[in-house]
C-alpha positions as CSV (number, residue, x, y, z in Angstrom):
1,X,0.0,0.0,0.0
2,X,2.4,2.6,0.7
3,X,5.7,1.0,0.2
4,X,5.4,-0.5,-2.8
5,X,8.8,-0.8,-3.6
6,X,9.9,-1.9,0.0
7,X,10.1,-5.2,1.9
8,X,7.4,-7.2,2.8
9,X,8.0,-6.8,6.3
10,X,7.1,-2.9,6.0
11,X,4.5,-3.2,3.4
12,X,3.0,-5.5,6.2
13,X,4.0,-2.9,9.0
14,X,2.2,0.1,7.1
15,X,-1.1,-1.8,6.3
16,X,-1.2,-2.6,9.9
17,X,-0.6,0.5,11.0
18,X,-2.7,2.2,8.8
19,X,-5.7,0.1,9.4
20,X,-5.6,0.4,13.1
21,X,-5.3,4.1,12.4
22,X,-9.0,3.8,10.7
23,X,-10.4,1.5,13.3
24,X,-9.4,4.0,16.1
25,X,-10.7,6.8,13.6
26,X,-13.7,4.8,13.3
27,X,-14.0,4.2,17.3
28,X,-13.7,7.9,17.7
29,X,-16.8,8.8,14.9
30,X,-18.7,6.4,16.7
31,X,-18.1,7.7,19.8
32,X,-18.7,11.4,19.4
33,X,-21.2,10.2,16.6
34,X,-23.2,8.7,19.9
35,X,-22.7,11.5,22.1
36,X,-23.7,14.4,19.5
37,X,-27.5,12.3,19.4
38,X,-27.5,12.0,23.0
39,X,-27.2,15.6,23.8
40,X,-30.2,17.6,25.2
41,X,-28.7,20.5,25.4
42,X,-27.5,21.1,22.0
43,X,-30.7,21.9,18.9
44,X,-30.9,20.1,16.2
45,X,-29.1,23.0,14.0
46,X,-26.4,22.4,15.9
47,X,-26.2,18.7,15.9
48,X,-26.6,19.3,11.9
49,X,-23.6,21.5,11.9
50,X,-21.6,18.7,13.8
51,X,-22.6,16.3,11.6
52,X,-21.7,18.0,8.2
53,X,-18.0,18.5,9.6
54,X,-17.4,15.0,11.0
55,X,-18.3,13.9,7.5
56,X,-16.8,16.7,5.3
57,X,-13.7,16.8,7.7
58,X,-13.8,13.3,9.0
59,X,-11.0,13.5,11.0
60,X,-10.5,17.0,11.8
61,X,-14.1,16.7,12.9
62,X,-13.7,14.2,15.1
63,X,-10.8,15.3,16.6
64,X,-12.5,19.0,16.8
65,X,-15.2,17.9,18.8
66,X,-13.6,15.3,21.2
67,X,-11.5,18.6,22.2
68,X,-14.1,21.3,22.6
69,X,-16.8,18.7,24.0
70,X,-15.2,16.1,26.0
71,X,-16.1,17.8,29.3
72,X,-19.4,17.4,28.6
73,X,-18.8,14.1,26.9
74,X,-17.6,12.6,30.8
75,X,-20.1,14.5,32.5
76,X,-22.9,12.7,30.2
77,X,-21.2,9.3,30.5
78,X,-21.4,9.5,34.0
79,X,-24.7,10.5,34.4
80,X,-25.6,7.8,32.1
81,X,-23.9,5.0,34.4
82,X,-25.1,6.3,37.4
83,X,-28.9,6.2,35.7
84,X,-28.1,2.9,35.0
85,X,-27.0,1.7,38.2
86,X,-30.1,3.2,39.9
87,X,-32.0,1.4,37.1
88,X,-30.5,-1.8,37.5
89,X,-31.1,-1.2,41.5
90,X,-34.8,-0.7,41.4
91,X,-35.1,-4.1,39.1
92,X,-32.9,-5.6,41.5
93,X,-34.4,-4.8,44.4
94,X,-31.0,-2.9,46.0
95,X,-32.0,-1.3,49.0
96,X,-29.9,0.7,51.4
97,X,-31.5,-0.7,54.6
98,X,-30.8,-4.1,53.2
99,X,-26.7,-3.6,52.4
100,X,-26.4,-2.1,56.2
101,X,-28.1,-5.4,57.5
102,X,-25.7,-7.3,55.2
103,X,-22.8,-5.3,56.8
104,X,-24.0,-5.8,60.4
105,X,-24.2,-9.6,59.8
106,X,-20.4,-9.2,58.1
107,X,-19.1,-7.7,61.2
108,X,-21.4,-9.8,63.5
109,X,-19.4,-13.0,61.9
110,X,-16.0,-11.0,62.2
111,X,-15.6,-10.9,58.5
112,X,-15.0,-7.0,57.9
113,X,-12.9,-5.1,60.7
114,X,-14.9,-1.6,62.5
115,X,-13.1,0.4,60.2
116,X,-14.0,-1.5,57.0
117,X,-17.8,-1.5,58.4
118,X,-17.8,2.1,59.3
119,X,-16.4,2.9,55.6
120,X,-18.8,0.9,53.8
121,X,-21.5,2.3,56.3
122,X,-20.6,5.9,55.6
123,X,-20.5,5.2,51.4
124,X,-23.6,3.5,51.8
125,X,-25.2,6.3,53.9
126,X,-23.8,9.3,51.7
C-alpha cells in the first residue's frame, strides 16, 4: 500500500498500521457520533452543523469535537452510568436498609474489621 517498492515486512508494518489508524478513527466517529445524538442540550441545528463536519472533515471533525466537547462528553457518561446503576437497582431490588443489614451480619461473623464496616457504612449512607 504505501511501500510498494519496499520489503514485505514494511508493506505488512504500514497496512497494519494504517488500518488500526482507521479502526481507532472509526471508534472515535462512533463515539462522538453517539454522544452528538445523546445531547439535550444542544438543537438540532447544531447537531446538523456537527454532523456535516465530522463527514466533510472526518478527522479534523472528530478530533475538533472530542477537544471542545469532552467535558461534557464525561459528564454525560457519568450520568448515564449512574442512571443505569439506579435502574438496575430498582429491578434488583437494592435497598440501602438491606446492604447495612448485610454489613451488620459481616461484622457480627468478624468478617470485615470496625473500620471496613464504618467505611462501607458511611458510602452506603452518603
Amino acid at each position: 500500500m504505501f511501500f510498494s517498492s519496499g520489503s514485505a515486512f514494511m508493506t505488512f508494518l504500514a497496512n497494519a498500521l494504517s488500518i488500526f489508524a482507521f479502526i481507532l478513527w472509526f471508534w472515535l466517529f462512533i463515539t462522538a457520533a453517539g454522544d452528538l445524538f445523546r445531547r439535550h442540550d444542544i438543537s438540532g441545528f447544531g447537531k446538523v452543523l456537527w454532523v456535516i463536519l465530522l463527514i466533510v472533515l472526518p478527522y479534523i471533525g472528530v478530533f475538533a469535537y472530542i477537544l471542545t466537547q469532552s467535558g461534557g462528553m464525561a459528564a454525560r457518561n457519568r450520568a448515564q452510568s449512574q442512571q443505569a446503576r439506579e435502574e438496575l437497582r430498582q429491578v434488583v431490588g437494592f435497598s440501602v436498609a438491606d446492604e447495612l443489614v448485610k454489613l451488620d451480619r459481616l461484622l457480627a461473623e468478624k468478617s470485615i474489621t470496625k473500620d471496613e464496616h464504618a467505611r462501607a457504612r458511611a458510602k452506603l449512607l452518603a
